[in-house]
N, CA, C and O of each residue as an XYZ file, in Angstrom:
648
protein
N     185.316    126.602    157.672
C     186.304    125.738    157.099
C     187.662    126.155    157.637
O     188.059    127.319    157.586
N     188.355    125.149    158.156
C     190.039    125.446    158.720
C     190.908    125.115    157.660
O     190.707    124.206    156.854
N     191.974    125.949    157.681
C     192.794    125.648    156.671
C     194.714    124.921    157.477
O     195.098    125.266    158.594
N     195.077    124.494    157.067
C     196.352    124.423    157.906
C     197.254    124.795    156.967
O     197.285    124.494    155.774
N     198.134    125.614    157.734
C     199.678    126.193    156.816
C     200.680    125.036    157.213
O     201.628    124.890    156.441
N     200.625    124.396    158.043
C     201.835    123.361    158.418
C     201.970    122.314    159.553
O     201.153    122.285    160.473
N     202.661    121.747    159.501
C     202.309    120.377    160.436
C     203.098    121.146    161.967
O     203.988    121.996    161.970
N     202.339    120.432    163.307
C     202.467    120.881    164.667
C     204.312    120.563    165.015
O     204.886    120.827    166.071
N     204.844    120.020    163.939
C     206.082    119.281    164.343
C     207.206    119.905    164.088
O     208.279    119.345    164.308
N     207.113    121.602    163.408
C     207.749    122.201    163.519
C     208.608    122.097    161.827
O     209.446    122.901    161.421
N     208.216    121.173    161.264
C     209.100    120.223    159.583
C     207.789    121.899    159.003
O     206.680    122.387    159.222
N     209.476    122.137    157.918
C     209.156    123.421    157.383
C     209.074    122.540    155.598
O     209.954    122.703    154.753
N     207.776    121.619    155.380
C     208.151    120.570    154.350
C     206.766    121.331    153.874
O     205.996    121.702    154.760
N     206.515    121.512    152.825
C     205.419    122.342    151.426
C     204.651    121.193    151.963
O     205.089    120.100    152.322
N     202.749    121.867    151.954
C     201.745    121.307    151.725
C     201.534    120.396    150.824
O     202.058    120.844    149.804
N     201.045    119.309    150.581
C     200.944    118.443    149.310
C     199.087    118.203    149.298
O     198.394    117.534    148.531
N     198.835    118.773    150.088
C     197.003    118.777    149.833
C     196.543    119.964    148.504
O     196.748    121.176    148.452
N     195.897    119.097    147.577
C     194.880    120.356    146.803
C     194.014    120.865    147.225
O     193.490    120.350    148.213
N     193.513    121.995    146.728
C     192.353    122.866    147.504
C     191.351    122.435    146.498
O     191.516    122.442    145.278
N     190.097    121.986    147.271
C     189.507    121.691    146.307
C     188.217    122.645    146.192
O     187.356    122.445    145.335
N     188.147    123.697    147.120
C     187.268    124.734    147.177
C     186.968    125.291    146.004
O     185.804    125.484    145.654
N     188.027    125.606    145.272
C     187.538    126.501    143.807
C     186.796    125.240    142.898
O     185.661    125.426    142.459
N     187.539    123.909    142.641
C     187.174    122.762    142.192
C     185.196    122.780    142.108
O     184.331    122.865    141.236
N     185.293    122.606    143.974
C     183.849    122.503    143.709
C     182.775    123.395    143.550
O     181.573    123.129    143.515
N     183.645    125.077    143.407
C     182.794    125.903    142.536
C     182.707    126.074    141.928
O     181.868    126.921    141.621
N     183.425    125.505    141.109
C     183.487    126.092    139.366
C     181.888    124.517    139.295
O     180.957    124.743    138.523
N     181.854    123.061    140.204
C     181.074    122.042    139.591
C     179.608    122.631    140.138
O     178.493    122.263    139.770
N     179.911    123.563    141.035
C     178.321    123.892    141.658
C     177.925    125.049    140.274
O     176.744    124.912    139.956
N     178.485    125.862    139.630
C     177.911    126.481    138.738
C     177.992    126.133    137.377
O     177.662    126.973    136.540
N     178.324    125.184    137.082
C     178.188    124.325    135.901
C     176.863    123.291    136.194
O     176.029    122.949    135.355
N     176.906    122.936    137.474
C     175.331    122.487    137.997
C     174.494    123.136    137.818
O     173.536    122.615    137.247
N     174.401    124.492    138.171
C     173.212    125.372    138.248
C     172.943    125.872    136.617
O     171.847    126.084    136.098
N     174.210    125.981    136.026
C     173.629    126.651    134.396
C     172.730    125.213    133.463
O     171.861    125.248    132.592
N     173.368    124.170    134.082
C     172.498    123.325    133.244
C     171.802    122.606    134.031
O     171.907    121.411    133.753
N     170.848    122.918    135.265
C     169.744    122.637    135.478
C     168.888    123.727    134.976
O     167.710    123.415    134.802
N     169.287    125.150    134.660
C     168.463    126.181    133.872
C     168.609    125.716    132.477
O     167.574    125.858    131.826
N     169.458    125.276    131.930
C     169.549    125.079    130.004
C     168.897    123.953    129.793
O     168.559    123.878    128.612
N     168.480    122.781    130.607
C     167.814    122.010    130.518
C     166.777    121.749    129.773
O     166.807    121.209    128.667
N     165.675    122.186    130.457
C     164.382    122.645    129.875
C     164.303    123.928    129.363
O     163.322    124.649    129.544
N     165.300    124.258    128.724
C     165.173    125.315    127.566
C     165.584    124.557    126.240
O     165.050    124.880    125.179
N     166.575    123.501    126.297
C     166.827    122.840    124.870
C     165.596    121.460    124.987
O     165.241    120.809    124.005
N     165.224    121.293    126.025
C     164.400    119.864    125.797
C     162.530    120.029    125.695
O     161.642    119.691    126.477
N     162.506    120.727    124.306
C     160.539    121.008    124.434
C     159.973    120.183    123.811
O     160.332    119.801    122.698
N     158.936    119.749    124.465
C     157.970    118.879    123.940
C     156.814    119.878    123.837
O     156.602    121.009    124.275
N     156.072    118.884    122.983
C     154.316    119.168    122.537
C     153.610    118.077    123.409
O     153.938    116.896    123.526
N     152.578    118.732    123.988
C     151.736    117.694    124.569
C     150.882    116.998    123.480
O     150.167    117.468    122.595
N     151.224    115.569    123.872
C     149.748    114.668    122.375
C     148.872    113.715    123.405
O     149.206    112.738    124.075
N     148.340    114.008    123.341
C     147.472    112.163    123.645
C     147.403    111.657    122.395
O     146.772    112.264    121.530
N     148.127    110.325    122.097
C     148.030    110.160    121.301
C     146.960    108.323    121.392
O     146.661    107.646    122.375
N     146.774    108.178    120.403
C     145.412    106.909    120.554
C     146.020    105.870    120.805
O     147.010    105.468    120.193
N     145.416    105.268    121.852
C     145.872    103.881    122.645
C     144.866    102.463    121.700
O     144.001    101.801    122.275
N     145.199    102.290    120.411
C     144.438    101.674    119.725
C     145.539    100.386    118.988
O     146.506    100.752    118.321
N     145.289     99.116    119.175
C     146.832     98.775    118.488
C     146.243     98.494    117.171
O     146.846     98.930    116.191
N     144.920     97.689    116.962
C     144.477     98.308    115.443
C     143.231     97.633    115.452
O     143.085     96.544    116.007
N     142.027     98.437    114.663
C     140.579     98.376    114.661
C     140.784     97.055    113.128
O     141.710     96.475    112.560
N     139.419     97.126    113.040
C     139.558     95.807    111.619
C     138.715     97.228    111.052
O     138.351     98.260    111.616
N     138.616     96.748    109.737
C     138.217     97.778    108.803
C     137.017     97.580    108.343
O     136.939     96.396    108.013
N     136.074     98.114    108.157
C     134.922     97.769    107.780
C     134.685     98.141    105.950
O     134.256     99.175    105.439
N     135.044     97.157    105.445
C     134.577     97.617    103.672
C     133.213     97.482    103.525
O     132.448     96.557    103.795
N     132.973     99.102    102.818
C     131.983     99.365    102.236
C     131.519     99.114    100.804
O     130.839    100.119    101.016
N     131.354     98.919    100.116
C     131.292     98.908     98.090
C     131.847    100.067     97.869
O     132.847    100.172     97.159
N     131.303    101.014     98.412
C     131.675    102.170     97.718
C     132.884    102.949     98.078
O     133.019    104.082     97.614
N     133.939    102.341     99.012
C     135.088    102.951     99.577
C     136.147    102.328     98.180
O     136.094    101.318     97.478
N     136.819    103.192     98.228
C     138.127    103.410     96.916
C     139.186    102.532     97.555
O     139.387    102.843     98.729
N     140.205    101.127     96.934
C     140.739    100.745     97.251
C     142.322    100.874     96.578
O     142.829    100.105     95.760
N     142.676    101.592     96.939
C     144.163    101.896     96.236
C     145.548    101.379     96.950
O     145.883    101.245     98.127
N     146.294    101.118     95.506
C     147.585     99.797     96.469
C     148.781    100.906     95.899
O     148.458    101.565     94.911
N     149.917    101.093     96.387
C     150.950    101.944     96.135
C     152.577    100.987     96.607
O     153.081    100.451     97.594
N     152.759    101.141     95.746
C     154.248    100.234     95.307
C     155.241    101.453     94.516
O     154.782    102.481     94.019
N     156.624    101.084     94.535
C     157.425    101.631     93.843
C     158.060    100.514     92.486
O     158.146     99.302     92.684
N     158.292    100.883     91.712
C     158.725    100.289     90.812
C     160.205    100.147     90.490
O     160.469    101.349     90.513
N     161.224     99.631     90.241
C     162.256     98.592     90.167
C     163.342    100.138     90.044
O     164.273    100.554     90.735
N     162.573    100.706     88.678
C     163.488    101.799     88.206
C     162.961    103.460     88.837
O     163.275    104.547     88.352
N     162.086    103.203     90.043
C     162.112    104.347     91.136
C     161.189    105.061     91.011
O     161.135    106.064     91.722
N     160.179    104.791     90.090
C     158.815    105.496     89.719
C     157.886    104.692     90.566
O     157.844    103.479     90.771
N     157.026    105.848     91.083
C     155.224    104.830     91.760
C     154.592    104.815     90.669
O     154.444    105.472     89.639
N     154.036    103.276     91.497
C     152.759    102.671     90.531
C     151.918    102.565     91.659
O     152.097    102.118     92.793
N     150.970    103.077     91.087
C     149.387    103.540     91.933
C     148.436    102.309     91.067
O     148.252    102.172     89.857
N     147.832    101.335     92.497
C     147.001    100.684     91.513
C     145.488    100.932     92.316
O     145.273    100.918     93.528
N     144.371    101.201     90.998
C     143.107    101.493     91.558
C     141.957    100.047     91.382
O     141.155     99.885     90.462
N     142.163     99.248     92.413
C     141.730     97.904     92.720
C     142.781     96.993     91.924
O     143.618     96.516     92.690
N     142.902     96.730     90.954
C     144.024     96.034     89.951
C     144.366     96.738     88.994
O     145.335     96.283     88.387
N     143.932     97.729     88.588
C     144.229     98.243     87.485
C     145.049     99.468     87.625
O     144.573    100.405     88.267
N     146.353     99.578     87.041
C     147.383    100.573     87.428
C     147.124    102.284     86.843
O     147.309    102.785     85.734
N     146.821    102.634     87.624
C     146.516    104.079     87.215
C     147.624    105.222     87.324
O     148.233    105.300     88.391
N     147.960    106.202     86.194
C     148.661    107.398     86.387
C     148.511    108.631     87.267
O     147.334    108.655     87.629
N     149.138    109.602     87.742
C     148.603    110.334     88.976
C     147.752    111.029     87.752
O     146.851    111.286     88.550
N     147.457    111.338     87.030
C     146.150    112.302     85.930
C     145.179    111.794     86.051
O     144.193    112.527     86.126
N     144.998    110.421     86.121
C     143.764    109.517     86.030
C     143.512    109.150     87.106
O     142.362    108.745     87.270
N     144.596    109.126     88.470
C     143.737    109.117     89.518
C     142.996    109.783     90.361
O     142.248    109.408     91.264
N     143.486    111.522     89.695
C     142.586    112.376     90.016
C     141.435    112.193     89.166
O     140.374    112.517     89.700
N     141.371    111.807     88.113
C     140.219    111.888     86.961
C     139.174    110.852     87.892
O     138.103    111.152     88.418
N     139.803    109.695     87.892
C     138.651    108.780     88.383
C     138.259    108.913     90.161
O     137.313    108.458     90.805
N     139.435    109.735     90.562
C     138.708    110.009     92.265
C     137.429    110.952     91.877
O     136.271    110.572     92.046
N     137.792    112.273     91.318
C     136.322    113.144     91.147
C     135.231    112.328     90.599
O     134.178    112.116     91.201
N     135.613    111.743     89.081
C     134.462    111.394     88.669
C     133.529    110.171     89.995
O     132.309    110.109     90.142
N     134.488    109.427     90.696
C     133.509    108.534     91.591
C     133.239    109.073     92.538
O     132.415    108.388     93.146
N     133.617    110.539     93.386
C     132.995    111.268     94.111
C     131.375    111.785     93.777
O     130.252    111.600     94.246
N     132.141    112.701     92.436
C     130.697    113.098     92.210
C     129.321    112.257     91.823
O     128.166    112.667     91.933
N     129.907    110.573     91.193
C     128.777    110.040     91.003
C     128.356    109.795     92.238
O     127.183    110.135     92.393
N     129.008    109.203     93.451
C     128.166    109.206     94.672
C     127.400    110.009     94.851
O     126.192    109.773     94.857
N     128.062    111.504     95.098
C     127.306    112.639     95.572
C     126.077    112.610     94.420
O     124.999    112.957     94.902
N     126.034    112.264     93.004
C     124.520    112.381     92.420
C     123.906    111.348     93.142
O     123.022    111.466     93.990
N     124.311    110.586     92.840
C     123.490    109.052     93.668
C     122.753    109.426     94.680
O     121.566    109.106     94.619
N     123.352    110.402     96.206
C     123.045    110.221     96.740
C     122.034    111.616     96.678
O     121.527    111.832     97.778
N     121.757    112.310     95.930
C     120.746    113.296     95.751
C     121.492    114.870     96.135
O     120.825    115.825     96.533
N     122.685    114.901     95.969
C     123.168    116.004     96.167
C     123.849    116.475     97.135
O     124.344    115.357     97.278
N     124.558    117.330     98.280
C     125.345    117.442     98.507
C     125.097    117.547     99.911
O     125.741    117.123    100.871
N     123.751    118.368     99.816
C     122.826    118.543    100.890
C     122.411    117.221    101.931
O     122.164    117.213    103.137
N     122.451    115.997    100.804
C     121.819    115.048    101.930
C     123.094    113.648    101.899
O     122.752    112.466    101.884
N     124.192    113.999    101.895
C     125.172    113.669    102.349
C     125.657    114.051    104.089
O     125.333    115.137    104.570
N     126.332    113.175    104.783
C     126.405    113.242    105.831
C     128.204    112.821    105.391
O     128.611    112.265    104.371
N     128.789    113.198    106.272
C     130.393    112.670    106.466
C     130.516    111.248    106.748
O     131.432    110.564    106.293
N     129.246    110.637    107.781
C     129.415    108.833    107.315
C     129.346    108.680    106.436
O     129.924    107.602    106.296
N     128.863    109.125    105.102
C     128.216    108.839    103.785
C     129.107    108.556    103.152
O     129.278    107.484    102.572
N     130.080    109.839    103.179
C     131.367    109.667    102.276
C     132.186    108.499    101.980
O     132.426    107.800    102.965
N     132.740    108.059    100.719
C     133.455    107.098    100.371
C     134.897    107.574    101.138
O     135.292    108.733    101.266
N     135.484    106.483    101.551
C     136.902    106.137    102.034
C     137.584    105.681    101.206
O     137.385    104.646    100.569
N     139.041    106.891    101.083
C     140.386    105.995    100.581
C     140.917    104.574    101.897
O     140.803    104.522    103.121
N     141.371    103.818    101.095
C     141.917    103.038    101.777
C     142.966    102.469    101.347
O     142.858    101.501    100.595
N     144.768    103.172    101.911
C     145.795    102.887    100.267
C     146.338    101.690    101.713
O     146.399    101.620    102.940
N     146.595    101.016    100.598
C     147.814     99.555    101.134
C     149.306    100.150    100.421
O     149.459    100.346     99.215
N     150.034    100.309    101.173
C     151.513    100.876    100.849
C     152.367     99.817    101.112
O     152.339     99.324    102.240
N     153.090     99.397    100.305
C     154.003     98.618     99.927
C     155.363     98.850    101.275
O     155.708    100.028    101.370
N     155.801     98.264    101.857
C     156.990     98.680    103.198
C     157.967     99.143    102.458
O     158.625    100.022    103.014
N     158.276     98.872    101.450
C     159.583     99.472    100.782
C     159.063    100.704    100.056
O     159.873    101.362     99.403
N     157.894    101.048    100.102
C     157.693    102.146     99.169
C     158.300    103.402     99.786
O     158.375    103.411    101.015
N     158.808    104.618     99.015
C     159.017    105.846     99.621
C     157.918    106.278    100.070
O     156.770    105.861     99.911
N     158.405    107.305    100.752
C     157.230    108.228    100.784
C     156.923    109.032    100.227
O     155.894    109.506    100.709
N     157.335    109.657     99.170
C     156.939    110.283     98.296
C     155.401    110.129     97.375
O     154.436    110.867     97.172
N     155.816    108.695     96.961
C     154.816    107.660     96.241
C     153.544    107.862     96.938
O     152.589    108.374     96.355
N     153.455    107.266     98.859
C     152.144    107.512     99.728
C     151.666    108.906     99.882
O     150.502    109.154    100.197
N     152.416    109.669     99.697
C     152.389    111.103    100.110
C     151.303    111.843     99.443
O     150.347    112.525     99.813
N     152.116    111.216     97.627
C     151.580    111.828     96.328
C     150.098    111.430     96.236
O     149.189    112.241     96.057
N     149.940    110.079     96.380
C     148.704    109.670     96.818
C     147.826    110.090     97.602
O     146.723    110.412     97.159
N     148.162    110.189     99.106
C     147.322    111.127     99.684
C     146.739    112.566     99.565
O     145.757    112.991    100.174
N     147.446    113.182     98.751
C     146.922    114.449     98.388
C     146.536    114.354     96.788
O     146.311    115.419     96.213
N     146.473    113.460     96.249
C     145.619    113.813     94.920
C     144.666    113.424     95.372
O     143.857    114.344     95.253
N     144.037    112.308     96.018
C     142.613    112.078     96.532
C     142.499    112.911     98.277
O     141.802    112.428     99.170
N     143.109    113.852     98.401
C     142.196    114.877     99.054
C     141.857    116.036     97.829
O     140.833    116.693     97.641
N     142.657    116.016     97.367
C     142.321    117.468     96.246
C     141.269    116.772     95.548
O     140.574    117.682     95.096
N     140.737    115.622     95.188
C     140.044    115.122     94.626
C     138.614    115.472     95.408
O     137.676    115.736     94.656
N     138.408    115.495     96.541
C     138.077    116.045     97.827
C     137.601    114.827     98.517
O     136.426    114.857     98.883
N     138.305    113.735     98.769
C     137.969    112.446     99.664
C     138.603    112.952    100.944
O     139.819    112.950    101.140
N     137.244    113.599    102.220
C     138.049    113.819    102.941
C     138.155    112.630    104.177
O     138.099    112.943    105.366
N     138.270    111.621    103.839
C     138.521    110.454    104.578
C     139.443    109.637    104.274
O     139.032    108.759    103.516
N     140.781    109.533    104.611
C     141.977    108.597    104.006
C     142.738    107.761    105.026
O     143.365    108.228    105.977
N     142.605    106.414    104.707
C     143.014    105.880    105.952
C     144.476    104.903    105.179
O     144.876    105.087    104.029
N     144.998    103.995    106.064
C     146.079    102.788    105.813
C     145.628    101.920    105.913
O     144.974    101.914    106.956
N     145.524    100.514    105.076
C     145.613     99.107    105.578
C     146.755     98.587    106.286
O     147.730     99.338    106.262
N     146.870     97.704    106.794
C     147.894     97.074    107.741
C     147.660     96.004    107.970
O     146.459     95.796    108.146
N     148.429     94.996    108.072
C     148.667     93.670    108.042
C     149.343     93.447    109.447
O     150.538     93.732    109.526
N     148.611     92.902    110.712
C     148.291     93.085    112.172
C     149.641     92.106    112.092
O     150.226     91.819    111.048
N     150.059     91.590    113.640
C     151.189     90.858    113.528
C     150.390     89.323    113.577
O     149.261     89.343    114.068
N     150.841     88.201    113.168
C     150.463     87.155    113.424
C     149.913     86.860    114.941
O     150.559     87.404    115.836
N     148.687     85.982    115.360
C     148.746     86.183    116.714
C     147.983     87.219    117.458
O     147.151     86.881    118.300
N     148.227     88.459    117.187
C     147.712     89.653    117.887
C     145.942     89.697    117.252
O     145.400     89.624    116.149
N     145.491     89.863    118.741
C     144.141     90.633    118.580
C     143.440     91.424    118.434
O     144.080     92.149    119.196
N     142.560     92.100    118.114
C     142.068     93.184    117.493
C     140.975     93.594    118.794
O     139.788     93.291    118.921
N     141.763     94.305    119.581
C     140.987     94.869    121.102
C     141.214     96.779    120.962
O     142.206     97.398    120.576
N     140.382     97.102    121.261
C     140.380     98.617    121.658
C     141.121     98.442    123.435
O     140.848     97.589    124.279
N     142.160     99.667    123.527
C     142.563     99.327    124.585
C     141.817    100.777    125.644
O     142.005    100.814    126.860
């Protein structure tokens, strides 16, 4: 790199050029620290996550149909088919219809995981989550270990595995 102290013409007149050498070192190491800080603040988790836009549901008799809404003054109402149940009673009536399956079906032994009854809660769009939440874990503690969502597809759209 040449530098010039002054013009060939002999004019004793001050440089008016900036140096821009320091300029573009201070931008080359502000380059280099954040192509290293980069991928130190930006981590992901690898997911595959399911390329499914939505299956149809297959009802069984014996799958549990529960609807979850919030109510006006901020309390959930849990309803078990139509009939509005308290979170005490919806643990009461998840065990008791577990275990009558499991007698039904001769015990515990000749149960298979297809066998098992399915939650299936329809959640209200305005509901919190608190309300779905609470739901989902009283009928796992209940021990339904199968809990899925209903969903209401968009008008139009088809029901394809992709």
């Amino acid at each position: 790199m040449a530098m010039s102290v002054g013009s060939d013409g002999g004019d004793d007149k001050p440089m008016s050029d900036i140096n821009t050498t320091p300029l573009v070192d201070v931008m080359l190491v502000l380059l280099i620290i954040f192509l290293i800080a980069v991928p130190v603040v930006v981590q992901t988790v690898d997911l595959q996550l399911p390329k499914v836009a939505f299956e149809p549901t297959t009802t069984k008799p014996e799958n549990v149909s529960l609807s979850v809404t919030s109510a006006p003054d901020g309390s959930c109402a849990v309803y078990w088919n139509l009939t509005k149940v308290s979170s005490d009673e919806l643990l009461d009536r998840a065990v008791a219809k577990l275990e009558a399956d499991i007698k039904k079906a001769g015990g515990v032994e000749n149960l298979t995981p297809e066998d098992l009854p399915e939650v299936h809660i329809r959640g209200d769009i305005n509901t919190p989550y608190r309300c779905i939440g609470g739901t989902i874990y009283t009928m796992q503690r209940a021990g339904f270990p199968k809990v899925g969502f209903i969903s209401e597809p968009e008008p139009g759209s088809t029901t394809t595995r992709l």
